[in-house]
Every structure is written in structure tokens, then in C-alpha cells.
C-alpha positions as CSV (number, residue, x, y, z in Angstrom):
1,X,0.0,0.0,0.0
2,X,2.9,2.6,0.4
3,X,4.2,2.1,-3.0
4,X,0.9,2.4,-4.4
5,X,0.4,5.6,-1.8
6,X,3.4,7.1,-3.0
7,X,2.6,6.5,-6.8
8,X,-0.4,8.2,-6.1
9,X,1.0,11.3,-4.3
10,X,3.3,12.1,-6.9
11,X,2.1,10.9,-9.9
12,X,-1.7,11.6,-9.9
13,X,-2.5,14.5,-7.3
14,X,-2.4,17.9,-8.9
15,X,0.2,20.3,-8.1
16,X,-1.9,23.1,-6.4
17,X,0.7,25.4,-7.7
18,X,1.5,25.0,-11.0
19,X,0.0,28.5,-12.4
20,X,2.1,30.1,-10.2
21,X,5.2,30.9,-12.2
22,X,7.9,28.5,-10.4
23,X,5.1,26.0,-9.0
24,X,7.3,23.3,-9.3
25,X,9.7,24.6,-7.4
26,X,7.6,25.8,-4.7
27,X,5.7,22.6,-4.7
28,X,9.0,20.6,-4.3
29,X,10.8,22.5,-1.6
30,X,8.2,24.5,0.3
31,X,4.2,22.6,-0.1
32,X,5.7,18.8,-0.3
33,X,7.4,18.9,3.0
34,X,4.8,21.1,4.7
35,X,2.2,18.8,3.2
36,X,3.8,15.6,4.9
37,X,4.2,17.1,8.4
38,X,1.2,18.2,8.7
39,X,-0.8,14.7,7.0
40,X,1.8,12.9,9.5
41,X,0.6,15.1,12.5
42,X,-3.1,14.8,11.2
43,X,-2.6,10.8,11.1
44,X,-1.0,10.4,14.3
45,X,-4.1,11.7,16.1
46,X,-6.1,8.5,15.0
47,X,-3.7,6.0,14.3
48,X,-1.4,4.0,16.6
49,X,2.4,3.2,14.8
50,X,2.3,-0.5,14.2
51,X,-1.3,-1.8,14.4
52,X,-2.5,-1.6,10.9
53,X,0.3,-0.7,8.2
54,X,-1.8,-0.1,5.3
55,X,-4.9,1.2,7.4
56,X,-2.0,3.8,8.7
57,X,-0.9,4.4,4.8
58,X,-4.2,4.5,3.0
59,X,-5.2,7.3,6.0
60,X,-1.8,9.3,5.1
61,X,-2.9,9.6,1.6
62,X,-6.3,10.4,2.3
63,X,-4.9,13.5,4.3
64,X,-2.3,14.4,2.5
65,X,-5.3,14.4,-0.5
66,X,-7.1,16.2,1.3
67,X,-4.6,18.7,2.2
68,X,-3.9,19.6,-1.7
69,X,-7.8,19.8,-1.6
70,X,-7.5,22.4,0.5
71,X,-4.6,24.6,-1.2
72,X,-6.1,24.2,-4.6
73,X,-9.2,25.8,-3.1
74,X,-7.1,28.7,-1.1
75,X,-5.1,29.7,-4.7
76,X,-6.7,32.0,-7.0
């Protein structure tokens, strides 16, 4: 479930900032980091380390989707 997760997270979630002249960049370096602390943090509140791995994984994603939710609804 993590690889799949992961495949998912980069390949088919829209960057929220790719109008923005260097989105990439800013996706990369400033949104992807941010994104994953606070979908970790947002996890953790529901989800003990250990007891179900891909329970624990497929929640991540769903956060971490629902984060970019979020930011694409924020931008302009």
C-alpha cells in the first residue's frame, strides 16, 4: 500500500501550484514537505504506529489528498 500511496502522491494529485510561475519549485521545496508534516501530524491523532500498516498508509494519503484539496481551493 505505500508504494501504491506514494505513486499516487506524486504521480496523480495535482500540483496546487502550477499556475504560479515557479510551482514546481515551490511545490518541491516548500508545499511537499509542509504537506507531509502536517498529513503525519493529522494521522497520528487517529492512528497508533504498528497496528495496521496499510490502514495507517491509506489514512496518510487520504490526508495528504485532502490537504492539496485544500490549497487548490485557497489559490486564485
Amino acid at each position: 500500500m505505500a508504494s501504491i500511496s506514494t505513486f499516487i502522491r506524486l504521480i496523480l494529485l495535482p500540483n496546487p501550484f502550477e499556475e504560479i510561475e515557479f510551482g514546481f519549485l515551490i511545490n518541491l521545496l516548500i508545499a511537499e514537505p509542509l504537506f507531509h508534516i502536517l498529513a503525519f501530524s493529522i494521522v497520528g491523532k487517529f492512528y497508533n504506529r504498528g497496528d495496521a500498516p496499510t490502514l495507517g498508509s491509506f489514512m496518510y494519503l487520504v490526508a495528504y489528498w485532502g490537504l492539496i484539496l485544500l490549497a487548490q481551493g485557497i489559490l486564485p
